[in-house]
C-alpha positions, 0 to 999 in steps of 0.5 A: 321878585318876592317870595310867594306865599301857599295857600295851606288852608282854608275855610268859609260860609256863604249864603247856601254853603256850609263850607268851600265844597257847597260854595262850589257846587252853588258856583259852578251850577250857577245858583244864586243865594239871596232872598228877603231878610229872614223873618226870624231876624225881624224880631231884632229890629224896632224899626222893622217891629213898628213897620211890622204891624198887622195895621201898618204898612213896610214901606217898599224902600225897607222891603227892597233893601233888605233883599240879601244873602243870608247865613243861618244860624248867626246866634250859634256858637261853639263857647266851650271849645274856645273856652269862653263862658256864656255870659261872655258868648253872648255878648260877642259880635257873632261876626268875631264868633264866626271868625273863631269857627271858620279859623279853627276849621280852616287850619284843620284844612291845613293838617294843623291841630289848632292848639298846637300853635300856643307860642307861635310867631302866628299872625291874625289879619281880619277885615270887618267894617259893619257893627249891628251887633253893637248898634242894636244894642245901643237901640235897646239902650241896656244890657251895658256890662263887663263885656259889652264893649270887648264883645263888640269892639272891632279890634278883639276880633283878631286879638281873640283868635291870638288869645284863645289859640295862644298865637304871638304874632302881629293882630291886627283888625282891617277897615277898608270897606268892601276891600277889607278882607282882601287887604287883609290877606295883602297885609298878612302876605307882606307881613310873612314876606318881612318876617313879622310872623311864620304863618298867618290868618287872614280872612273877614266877615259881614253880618247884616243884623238891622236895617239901618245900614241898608236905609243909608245905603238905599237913600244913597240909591247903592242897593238894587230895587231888582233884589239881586246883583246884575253884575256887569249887565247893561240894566244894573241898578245897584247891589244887595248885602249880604253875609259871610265870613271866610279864612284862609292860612297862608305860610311862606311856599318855600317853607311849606314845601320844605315842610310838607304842607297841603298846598291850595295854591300859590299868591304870587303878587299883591298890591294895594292904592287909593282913587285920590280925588274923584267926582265923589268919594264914592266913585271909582277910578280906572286910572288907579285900577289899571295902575295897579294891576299893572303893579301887581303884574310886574311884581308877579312878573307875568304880562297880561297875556298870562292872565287866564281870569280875573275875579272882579269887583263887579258889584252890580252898580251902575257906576261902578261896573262900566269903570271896572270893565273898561279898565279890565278892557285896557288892561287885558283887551285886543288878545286872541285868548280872551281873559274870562271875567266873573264876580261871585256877588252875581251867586251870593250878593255882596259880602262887603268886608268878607267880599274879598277872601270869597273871592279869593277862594272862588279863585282858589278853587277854580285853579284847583278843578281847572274850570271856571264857573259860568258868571250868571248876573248879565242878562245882557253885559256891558258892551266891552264884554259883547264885543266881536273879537274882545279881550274881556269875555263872561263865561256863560257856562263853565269854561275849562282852563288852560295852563301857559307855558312851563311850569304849567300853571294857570294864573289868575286875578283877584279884585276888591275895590272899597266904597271910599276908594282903597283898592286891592288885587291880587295874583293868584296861581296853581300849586305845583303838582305832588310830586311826592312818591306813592306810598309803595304799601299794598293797597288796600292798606291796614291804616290806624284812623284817630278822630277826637273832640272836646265834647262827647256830643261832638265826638258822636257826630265828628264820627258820624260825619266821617263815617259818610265820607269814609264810605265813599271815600277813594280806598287808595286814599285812605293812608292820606285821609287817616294820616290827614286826621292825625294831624288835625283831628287827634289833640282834644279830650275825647277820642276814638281811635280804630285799624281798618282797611278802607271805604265801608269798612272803615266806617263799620269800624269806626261806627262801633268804635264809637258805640264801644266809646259810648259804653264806657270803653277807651275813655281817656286814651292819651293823645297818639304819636305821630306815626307818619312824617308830616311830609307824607300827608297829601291832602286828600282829593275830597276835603275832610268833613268840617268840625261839628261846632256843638251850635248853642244858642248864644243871644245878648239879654237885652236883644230880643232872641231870634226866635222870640214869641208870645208863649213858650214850651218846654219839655217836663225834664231835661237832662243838664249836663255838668261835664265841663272841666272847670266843674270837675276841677273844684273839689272838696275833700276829693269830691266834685262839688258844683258850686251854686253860681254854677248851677245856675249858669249851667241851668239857665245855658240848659234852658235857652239851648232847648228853647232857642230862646235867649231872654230866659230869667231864673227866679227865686231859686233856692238851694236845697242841698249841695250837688256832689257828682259821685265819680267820674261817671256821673256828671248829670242831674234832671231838670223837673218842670211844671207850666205855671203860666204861658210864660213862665214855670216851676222847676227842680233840679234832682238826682237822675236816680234817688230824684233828691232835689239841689235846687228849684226856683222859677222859670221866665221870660225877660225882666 
């Protein structure tokens, strides 16, 4: 048998959720989360703007495509933590940008502070298979520049993981459709088996920025007219798209519990096969799905009876649906315990290349809480399923769980079948339970509690964040909480730092701690050394408040911005913020000097942040006197502003105390 993999981290957004608690609370209160396409992103698109007008009319194969699942916020993006420039960050497919958000969240899930990985034999798997990023700029036929095919192109999503984090091992991107990010997760697991990496990312992501895709697809009739994924219901006629993007940190069991890390749970098997030739290259096999869940069975070393669930494919198609429920039946049918049978594309639609770790963190969870949720897309199922005495059952409520044999584990399956026939599956277990000894110390325990980050905005609402969880936080588990956070929160340049007990009153100290920070006090305080071994870190029952990504608004030039209208306004000051490190590093004769290049590019950045607009110009700027920040306090200046028409204004850039100016110049919208 090979070794098995842990489940050490791990991250994600879906359509409704912001993180993996929200994405199981919309599952197991049954919630769906589709609906039309945003309106804001209408703008993107020419084809949706000529169908658009007030004079004309959206045909209702356009309309009915676009029915999906939706994130918010695709044009935001964190460019200073990851140390990227603006000009770069907007041309980044923000599929490749959420990857970078939701790897860094999730190895902070995994008690890892992401920088300490420079050097490392670390592996990146990622599966994407849609490019509107890149297609909407071939529509607009502009904008070509340095970064325009390194932004978009599908391999750089994996390489800039390993390039910002410093990670040395293999990087690969997958293409595999619907299946990508599970064959992902399958290469990063036989690459940990071979010994190619130490650790892995595997994960994807799925964006819907246009409707071309979505027209293919409904003339190819794949897409429900219903608007929703009636996964394995008897009246299923196709599925919706959708968005998001999850990842997980996967490290070899034994070496993580050599290593103490914080374990989700245990990949016990995984296995990939084609269909072959079928009536169509788009219809599935059930001769290749039983073969190779059977494999991943007997590699696993389990029988079906072992089984207590399967996550499905289940996209709610009506062909696909009836040739995965009748190999689910072949494989789990005739047992008195019935193997319970559901798909997460019923909640949030279907993610596509992001399908397959959704599902596995569906999975991930349902282990976790011992309970799986209600599977809500069949009105009516698909006879195998409604059967007296069948094998194969939906739950129609959650249904609790119940460990086989010693250990006591549960087991499950996991499925991701491509639209051009590649098939993966994966087995998937609980972890075994922490068996580490209680920490013998009094409680409640004073407990030193250490939160950083790389910007003082993010800092403010890191420490805001904790505060809520601190107050409602289990007072037994706050040495596991702060011992959490010195592993995953301490390594950037901000910091606060506190000695508390527990519950409110952490939070009332690290709140004024943070307002003592805001002052001027504990600035600059050197990185703490680890005060507790790493094997006394257990991962908290609640997880962790997620990094706070500063958001900016980061929006290709020559695509229309998001948020885009006829008039725009703007504030008659604005502060602009020349904080960042590479600015305080160029100096002359021991004086900060901002460079002129940089002015504009900090301005410009300023403005489309507060306008949420991302075609802004500057225009006829001239330079009045050089811009000196004087000492270390001082890195801000003040951005005077005057309409002059309804798109375009007159600013200033001056001193925030003397109001001496450094540079002005015009303010407007596109070319």
């Amino acid at each position: 048998m090979k070794s098995e993999i842990a489940v050490i981290g791990m991250a994600c957004r879906a359509p409704g959720s912001a993180n993996y608690e929200q994405f199981w609370q919309l599952l197991m209160q049954g919630r769906v989360a589709t609906g039309p396409w945003p309106p804001e992103r209408r703008v993107l698109s020419k084809v949706w703007q000529q169908n658009d007008r007030p004079d004309a009319t959206i045909s209702d194969n356009l309309l009915a495509s676009m029915v999906g699942g939706y994130l918010d916020g695709i044009d935001r993006f964190d460019a200073q933590l990851f140390g990227i420039s603006p000009r770069e960050a907007r041309l980044i497919d923000p599929q490749h940008r959420l990857l970078l958000e939701e790897t860094w969240r999730a190895l902070q899930d995994a008690a890892i502070d992401p920088r300490s990985l420079v050097g490392s034999p670390t592996a990146v798997f990622m599966g994407l298979c849609s490019h509107d990023y890149s297609l909407m700029g071939h529509e607009a036929g502009a904008g070509v520049g340095p970064y325009s095919v390194i932004g978009s192109a599908q391999c750089i999503a994996a390489n800039r993981i390993s390039y910002v984090l410093g990670l040395e091992g293999p990087s690969i991107v997958v293409d595999a459709a619907c299946a990508a990010s599970l064959m992902a997760i399958h290469l990063a697991i036989a690459g940990l088996q071979r010994g190619d990496c130490d650790l892995a990312l595997a994960g994807g992501a799925n964006l819907v920025l246009t409707p071309t895709v979505n027209a293919s697809f409904q003339a190819a009739q794949m897409l429900s007219r219903k608007g929703r994924c009636a996964t394995f219901d008897v009246g299923a006629d196709g599925y919706v798209r959708s968005e998001g993007v999850g990842v997980l940190v996967l490290k070899r069991l034994v070496d993580a519990v050599a290593d103490g890390d914080p374990v989700h749970a245990v990949l016990e098997a995984s296995g990939a096969n084609q269909d072959g030739r079928t009536s169509s290259i788009t219809v599935p096999s059930r001769a290749a799905q039983v073969r190779l869940v059977e494999r991943c069975l007997r590699q696993a070393g389990l029988t079906p009876d072992e089984i207590s669930f399967v996550e499905a494919h289940g996209t709610g198609t009506p062909i696909g649906d009836p040739v995965e429920a009748a190999a689910l039946g072949e494989l789990f049918g005739g047992r008195e315990v019935p193997c319970w049978v559901g798909s997460l594309k019923a909640n949030i639609g279907h993610t596509e290349a992001a399908a397959g770790v959704l599902a596995t963190i569906k999975a991930i969870l349902a282990l976790r809480h011992c309970v799986l949720p209600p599977h809500v897309g069949a009105a009516v199922s698909l006879p195998i399923f409604a059967e007296a005495g069948s094998g194969v059952r939906l739950p129609a409520q959650p249904v609790d769980l119940e460990t086989k044999g010693e250990p006591s584990w549960v087991h499950a399956g996991v499925s991701a079948f491509g639209f051009g026939g590649t098939n993966v599956h994966l087995v998937v277990r609980t972890a075994d339970r922490d068996e580490r000894p209680a920490d013998p110390a009094p409680e409640p325990a004073t407990t030193a509690l250490t939160l950083s980050a790389h910007s003082p905005a993010s800092l403010e609402a890191l420490c805001a964040q904790w505060a809520d969880y601190l107050s409602a936080a289990d007072p037994a588990e706050f040495r596991a909480v702060a011992g959490f956070a010195e592993a995953a929160f301490t390594g950037e340049k901000h910091r606060v730092s506190i000695v508390a007990r527990s519950g409110p009153e952490a939070a009332a100290e690290l709140l004024a701690a943070l307002e003592r920070w805001r002052a001027g006090a504990d600035r600059d305080a050197p990185a703490p050394a680890p005060s507790t071994p790493k094997a006394s870190r257990p991962r908290p029952k609640r997880p962790l408040p997620p990094y706070p990504f500063s958001g900016k608004s980061y929006w290709a030039d020559h695509l229309p911005t998001l948020t885009a209208q006829d008039d725009f306004a703007l504030p008659e000051m604005i502060a602009v913020d020349f904080g960042d490190d590479y600015i305080s590093e160029h100096r002359i004769v021991g004086n900060v000097v901002v460079p002129g290049a940089t002015i504009m590019m900090t301005v410009l950045g300023t403005l489309r942040d507060v306008s949420r607009r991302s075609d802004l110009k500057l225009r006829d700027v001239k330079f009045r006197q050089a811009l000196i920040l004087e000492g270390e306090g001082q890195h801000a200046a003040r951005l005077n502003l005057s309409r002059l028409d309804r798109q375009s204004y007159r600013f200033e850039l001056a001193h925030p105390l003397n109001g001496a100016v450094f540079a002005s110049g015009n303010i407007a919208v596109g070319a």
